[in-house]
C-alpha positions as CSV (number, residue, x, y, z in Angstrom):
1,X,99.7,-22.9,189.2
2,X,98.6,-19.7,188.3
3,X,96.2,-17.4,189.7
4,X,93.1,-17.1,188.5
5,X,91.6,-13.5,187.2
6,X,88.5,-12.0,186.4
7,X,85.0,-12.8,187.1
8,X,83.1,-16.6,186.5
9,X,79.6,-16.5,187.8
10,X,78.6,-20.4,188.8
11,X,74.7,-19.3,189.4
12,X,72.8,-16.4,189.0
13,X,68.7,-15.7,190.6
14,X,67.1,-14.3,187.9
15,X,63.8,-15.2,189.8
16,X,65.0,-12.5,192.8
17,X,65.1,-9.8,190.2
18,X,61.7,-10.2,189.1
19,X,59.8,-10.3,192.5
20,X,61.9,-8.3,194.3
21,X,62.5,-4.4,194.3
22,X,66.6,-4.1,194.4
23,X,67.6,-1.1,196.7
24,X,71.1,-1.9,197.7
25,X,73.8,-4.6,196.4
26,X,76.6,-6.1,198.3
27,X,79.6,-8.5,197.6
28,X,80.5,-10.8,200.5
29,X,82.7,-14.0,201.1
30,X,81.7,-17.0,202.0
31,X,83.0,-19.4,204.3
32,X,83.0,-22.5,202.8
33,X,84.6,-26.3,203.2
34,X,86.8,-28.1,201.0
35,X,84.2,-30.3,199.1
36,X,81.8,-27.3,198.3
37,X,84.7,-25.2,196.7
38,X,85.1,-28.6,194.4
39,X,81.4,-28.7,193.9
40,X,81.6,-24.7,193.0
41,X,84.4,-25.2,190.7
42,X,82.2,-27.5,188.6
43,X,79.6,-25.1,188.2
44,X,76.6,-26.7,190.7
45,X,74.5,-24.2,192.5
46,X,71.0,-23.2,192.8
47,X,70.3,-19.7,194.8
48,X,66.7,-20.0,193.9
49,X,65.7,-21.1,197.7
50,X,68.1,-18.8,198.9
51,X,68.1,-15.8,201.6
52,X,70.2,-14.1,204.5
53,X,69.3,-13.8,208.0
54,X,71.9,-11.6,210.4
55,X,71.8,-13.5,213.7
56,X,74.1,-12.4,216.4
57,X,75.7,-9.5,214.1
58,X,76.9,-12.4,211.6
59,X,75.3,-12.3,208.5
60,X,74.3,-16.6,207.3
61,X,73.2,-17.6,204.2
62,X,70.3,-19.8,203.9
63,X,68.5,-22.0,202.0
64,X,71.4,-22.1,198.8
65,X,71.8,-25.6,197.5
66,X,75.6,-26.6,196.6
67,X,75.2,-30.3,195.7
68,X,77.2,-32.8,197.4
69,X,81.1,-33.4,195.3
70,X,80.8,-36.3,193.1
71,X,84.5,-37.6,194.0
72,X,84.0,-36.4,198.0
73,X,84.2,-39.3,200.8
74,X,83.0,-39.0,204.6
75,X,84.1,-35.4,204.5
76,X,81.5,-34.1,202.1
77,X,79.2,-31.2,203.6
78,X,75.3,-31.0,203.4
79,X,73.9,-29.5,200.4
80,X,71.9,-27.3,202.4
81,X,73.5,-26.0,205.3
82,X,73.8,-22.5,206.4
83,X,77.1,-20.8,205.5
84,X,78.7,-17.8,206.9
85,X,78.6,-14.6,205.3
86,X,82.0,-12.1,205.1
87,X,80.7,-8.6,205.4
88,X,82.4,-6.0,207.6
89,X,81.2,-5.1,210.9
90,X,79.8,-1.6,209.4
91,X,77.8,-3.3,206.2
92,X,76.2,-5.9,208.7
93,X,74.7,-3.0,211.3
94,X,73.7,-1.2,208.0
95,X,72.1,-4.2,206.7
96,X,70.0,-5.2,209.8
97,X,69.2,-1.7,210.3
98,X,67.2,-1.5,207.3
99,X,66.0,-4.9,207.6
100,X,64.1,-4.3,211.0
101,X,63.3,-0.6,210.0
102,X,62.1,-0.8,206.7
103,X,61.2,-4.2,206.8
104,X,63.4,-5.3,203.6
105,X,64.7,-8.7,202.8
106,X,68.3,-9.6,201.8
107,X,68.3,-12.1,198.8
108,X,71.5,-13.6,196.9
109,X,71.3,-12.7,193.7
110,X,74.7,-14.3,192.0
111,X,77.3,-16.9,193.2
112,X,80.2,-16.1,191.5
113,X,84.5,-16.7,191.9
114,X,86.3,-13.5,191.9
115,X,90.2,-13.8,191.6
116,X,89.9,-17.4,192.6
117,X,87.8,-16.5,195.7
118,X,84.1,-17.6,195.9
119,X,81.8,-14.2,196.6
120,X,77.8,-14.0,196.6
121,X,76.2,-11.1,195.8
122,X,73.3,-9.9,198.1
123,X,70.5,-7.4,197.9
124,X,68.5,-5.7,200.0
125,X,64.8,-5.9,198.4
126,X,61.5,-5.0,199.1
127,X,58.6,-7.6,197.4
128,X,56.8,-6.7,194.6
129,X,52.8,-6.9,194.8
130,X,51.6,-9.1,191.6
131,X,50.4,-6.0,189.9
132,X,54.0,-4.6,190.3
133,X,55.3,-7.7,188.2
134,X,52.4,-6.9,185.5
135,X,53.2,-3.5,185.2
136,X,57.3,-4.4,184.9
137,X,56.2,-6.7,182.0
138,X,54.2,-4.8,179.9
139,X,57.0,-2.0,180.5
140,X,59.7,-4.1,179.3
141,X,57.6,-5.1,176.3
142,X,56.2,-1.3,175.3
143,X,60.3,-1.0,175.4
144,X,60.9,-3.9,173.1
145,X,58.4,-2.5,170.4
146,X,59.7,0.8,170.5
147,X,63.2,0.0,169.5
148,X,62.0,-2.6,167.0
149,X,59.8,-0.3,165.3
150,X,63.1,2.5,165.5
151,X,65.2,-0.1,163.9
152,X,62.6,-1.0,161.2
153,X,62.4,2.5,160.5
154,X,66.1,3.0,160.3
155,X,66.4,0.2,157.8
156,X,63.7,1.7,155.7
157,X,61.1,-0.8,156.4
158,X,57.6,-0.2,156.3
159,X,55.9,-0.3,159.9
């Protein structure tokens, strides 16, 4: 069988970019069981619920639902349960450092397989306020006029 290459995200949080600050991104394994590989292979995952808390210098994931394999017997896992986090020793200390410092949060922000391994990308983020979300929207669409209005123009339509 041959080995599988390149990048296929299974589930992205779109949700943690908009009410989170991103500061710092990370790529870490996962330890996972049989059944939930199956499950991931199919595409099923929601990180929406999803967030990391470093206990006992291991990082866990929490809160990320994989649903249950369809063709999975007595050995199927639980949709919810926490799941170990591969990070090296110096990316965890750095991680909880700022956590407890800074008072940050580490969110998942994609699930993804990378050359047939399953990796989740993690963030540290600080929450944004409400008027922080406001002010990112109207940016974004002030941006979105601008280059329609320079694409207009270069077509030679009237504004």
């Amino acid at each position: 069988m041959a080995k599988e290459q390149g990048r296929k995200v299974i589930a992205q949080n779109k949700k943690a970019r908009h009410d989170y600050l991103i500061e710092d991104t990370y790529e870490a394994g996962l330890v996972l069981m049989g059944t939930e590989v199956k499950s991931l292979r199919q595409g099923r995952a929601s990180l929406v619920d999803g967030f990391v808390d470093i206990d006992g210098h291991e990082a866990w994931l929490h809160g990320v639902h994989i649903p249950e394999y369809a063709q999975g017997t007595w050995t199927n896992h639980s949709a919810r349960r926490k799941r170990k986090l591969l990070l090296n020793r110096d990316e965890i200390d750095k991680i909880e450092r700022r956590v407890n410092e800074r008072g940050l949060t580490v969110v998942p922000l994609s699930l993804y397989f990378k050359d047939g391994r399953a990796k989740v990308e993690i963030a540290l983020a600080k929450g944004k306020k409400s008027w922080d979300k406001r002010h990112a929207l109207a940016e974004r669409q002030a941006n979105r006029e601008t280059e329609q209005a320079v694409g207009r123009r270069l077509k030679g339509m009237d504004d």
